[in-house]
C-alpha positions, 0 to 999 in steps of 0.5 A, a space after each residue: 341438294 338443289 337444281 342449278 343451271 349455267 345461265 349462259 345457255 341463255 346469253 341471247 335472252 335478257 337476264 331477268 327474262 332467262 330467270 324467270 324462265 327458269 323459275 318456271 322450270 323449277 330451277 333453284 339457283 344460278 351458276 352465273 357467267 362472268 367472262 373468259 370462256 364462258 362469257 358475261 352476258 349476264 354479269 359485267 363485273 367491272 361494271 357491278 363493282 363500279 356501281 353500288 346500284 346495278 349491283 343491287 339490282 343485279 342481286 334483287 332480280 335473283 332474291 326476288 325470285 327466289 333463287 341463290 347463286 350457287 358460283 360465279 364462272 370465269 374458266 379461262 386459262 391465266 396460265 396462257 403463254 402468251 401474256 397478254 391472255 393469261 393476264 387477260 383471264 387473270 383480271 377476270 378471274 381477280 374481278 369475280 373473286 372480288 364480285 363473289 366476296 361483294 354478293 356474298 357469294 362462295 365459290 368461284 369456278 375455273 380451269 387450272 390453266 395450262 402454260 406451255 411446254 418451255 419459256 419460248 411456246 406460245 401455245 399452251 401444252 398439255 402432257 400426259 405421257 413421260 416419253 420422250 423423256 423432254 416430256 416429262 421434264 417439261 410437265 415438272 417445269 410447268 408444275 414448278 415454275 407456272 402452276 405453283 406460283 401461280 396459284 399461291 398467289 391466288 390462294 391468297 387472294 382468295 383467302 382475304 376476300 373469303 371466296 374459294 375457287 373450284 377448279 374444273 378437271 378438264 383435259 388440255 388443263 394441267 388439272 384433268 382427273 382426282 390425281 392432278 387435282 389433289 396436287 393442285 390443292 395441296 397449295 391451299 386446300 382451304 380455298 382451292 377444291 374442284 367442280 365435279 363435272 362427271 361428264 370430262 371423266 366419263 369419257 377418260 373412262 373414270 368411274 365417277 363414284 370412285 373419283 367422288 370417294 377419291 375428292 371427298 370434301 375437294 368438291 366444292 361444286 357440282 356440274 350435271 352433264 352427261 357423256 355418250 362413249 361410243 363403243 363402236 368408234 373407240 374399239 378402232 380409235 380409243 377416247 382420245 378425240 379431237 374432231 368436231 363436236 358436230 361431227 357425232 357419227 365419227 366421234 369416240 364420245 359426246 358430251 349429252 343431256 344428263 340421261 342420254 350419256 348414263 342411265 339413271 342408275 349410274 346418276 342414282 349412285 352418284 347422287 348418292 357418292 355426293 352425299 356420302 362425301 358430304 357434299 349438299 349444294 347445288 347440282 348445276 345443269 351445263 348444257 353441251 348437248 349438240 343433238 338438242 336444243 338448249 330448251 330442250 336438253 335443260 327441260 329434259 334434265 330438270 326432270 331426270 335430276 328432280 327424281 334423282 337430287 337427295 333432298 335435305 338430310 335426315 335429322 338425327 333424330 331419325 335415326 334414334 
């Protein structure tokens, strides 16, 4: 396995400046921003598929370093009710399929989607309870009239530019734990798997590594971001939290630096569930850590995964 991180944590530096930054820190590959939520301060794929020479240039300041890309990042919602976002999301979404397949890239990250609860919503809604009964009829609705459709579509896509996407489980998205996943994958399993970001389970109390046995070879990329369960706030109001981010004291949990959320020990045997599930790819640091800076929270996780990432596997003829 390698040390990734999500350069957009760098949006206000030039690209070339950030790589060498984090060259510096030991990192070994990039998960690169193009759009939708993440942004594209670094990656205009309009702009790259265009030109034959920026898209060199693009692709030699990474090689020249040393570094891989480990996927190209456009999360957004091409389910959104109101059409003139999701198609917005979409287009992004269609130009990084197209850009990965161009530098050779595999895997494309994004969220599910979310459609809303009926034909005239104009805001997304995520159900996760059958009752009232409406509820539920509205969640089969969603499924079948919006995220079925939507994602054939797109698997096939996907297949002809030979790019797979990897969908990141995430509350207020249809796909939000293993369960919801797996049935979104049953659309494509070939192209369609997930970004394992332990952080949006930790704090729906899901143990990870059974989440990890669960996804087996669904994981087609990996999120290194922690989450900090505050036992105290969620005895009286539970892991259910819509308050700021910056509000911390008040909050149920908070997303952390890889370490300061989980000790070393759970990191240890999710390393080690990963591996077991026969995943070897990059482990890509996600900076959300509102009590740090991104220098500091990124210098602190490059050290705490350098003792924790499993290196290449042992040969067979190791265990002859």
């Amino acid at each position: 396995m390698k040390i990734g991180v999500l350069t957009v944590l760098f949006s206000d530096r030039p690209f070339e400046e950030a790589l060498d930054y984090l060259v510096d820190l030991g990192v070994e590959a990039v998960e690169i921003g193009t759009g939708a939520y993440p942004g594209n301060a670094h990656c205009k794929p309009d702009e790259l598929l265009r030109s034959d020479t920026k898209l060199k240039a693009f692709r030699r300041a990474i090689e020249q370093r040393n570094l891989i890309i480990s996927a190209l990042s456009c999360h957004g919602n091409p389910l959104h009710p109101q059409r003139a976002r999701a198609r917005a999301d979409h287009r992004v979404f269609e130009q990084t399929v197209r850009l990965a397949a161009k530098l050779d890239v595999r895997t494309v990250i994004t969220f599910s989607g979310c459609p809303g609860s009926d034909p005239r919503a104009t805001q997304p809604s995520w159900i996760t309870a059958p009752w009232p009964p409406e509820f539920l009829d509205n969640l089969e609705w969603q499924w079948k009239t919006h995220v079925v459709p939507y994602w054939k579509d797109a698997a096939r896509l996907l297949r002809t530019a030979g790019v797979r996407v990897a969908i990141e489980m995430h509350p207020n998205f249809v796909v939000y734990n293993p369960e919801t996943m797996l049935r979104l994958r049953k659309v494509a399993p070939a192209v369609i798997g997930c970004n394992f970001d332990p952080s949006h389970l930790f704090w729906q109390q899901i143990d990870v590594c059974a989440a990890v046995r669960a996804l087996g070879e669904a994981i087609f990329h990996v999120h290194a971001k922690d989450c900090r369960v505050d036992r105290l706030n969620t005895q009286v109001n539970g892991v259910l939290d819509a308050k700021r981010y910056t509000n911390e004291r008040a909050r149920s949990w908070l997303f952390r630096t890889v370490g300061y959320g989980n000790d070393a020990a759970v990191w240890r045997d999710l390393m080690s569930a990963l591996r077991l599930a026969g995943y070897d790819h990059v482990v890509s640091i996600e900076h959300e850590d509102s009590l740090m800076s991104p220098a500091e929270g990124l210098r602190k996780a490059v050290s705490f995964l350098k003792d924790l990432v499993i290196g290449e596997r042992p040969g067979a003829a190791y265990w002859a």
